[in-house]
N, C-alpha and C positions, 0 to 999 in steps of 0.2 A: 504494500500500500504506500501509495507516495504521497511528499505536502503539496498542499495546491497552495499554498500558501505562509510565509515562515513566519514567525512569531513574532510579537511586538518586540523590538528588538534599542538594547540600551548602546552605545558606542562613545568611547573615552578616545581622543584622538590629540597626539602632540601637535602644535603649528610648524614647529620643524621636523618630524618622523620624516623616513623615507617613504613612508606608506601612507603619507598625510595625503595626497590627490587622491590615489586609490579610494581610501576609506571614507571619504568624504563623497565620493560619486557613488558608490556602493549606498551609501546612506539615502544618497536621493533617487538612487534607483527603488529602494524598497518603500522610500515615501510614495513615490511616483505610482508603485505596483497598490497602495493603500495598507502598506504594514505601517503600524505604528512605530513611530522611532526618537528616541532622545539621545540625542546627540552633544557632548558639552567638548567644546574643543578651547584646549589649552594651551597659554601661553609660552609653555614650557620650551625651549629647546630639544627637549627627547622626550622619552615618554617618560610620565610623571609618577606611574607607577613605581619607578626604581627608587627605591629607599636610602642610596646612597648619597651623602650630603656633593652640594648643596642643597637639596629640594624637598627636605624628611617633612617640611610643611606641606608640601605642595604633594607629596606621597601622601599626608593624612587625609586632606579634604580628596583626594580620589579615592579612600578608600573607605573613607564614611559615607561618600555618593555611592560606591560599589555596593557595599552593606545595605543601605538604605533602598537600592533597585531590588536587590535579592529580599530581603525581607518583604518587602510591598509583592513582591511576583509571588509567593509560597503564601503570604497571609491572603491574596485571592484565588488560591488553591483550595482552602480550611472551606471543610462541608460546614 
């Protein structure tokens, strides 16, 4: 059985990644198809996920946004 459709879909993206044009078009390909998408793109230099200084700030508020998508998708899971 296949998806006809993917899932409301969350996307963290550096302004400097290699993969920033990619991920950023992919984003609005699936807005475009009518998947829901939030998208939060960051100032950072690389990806902001890396916890190594300078950025252990900018690694928190990504990963209380992370936390904060995952919690909301599973508490509208809960019968």
């Amino acid at each position: 059985m296949g998806l006809t459709r993917p899932p409301p879909t969350v996307m963290a993206v550096a302004e400097l990644d290699v993969s920033r044009d990619e991920d950023l078009s992919y984003a609005t390909r699936l807005q475009a198809s009518g998947v829901p998408v939030e998208l939060a793109l960051y100032s950072a230099p690389t990806t902001p996920w890396t916890c190594s200084p300078p950025k252990p700030l900018l690694s928190t508020v990504y990963f209380r946004a992370w936390f904060r998508d995952v919690r909301r998708q599973f508490s509208a899971c809960q019968p």
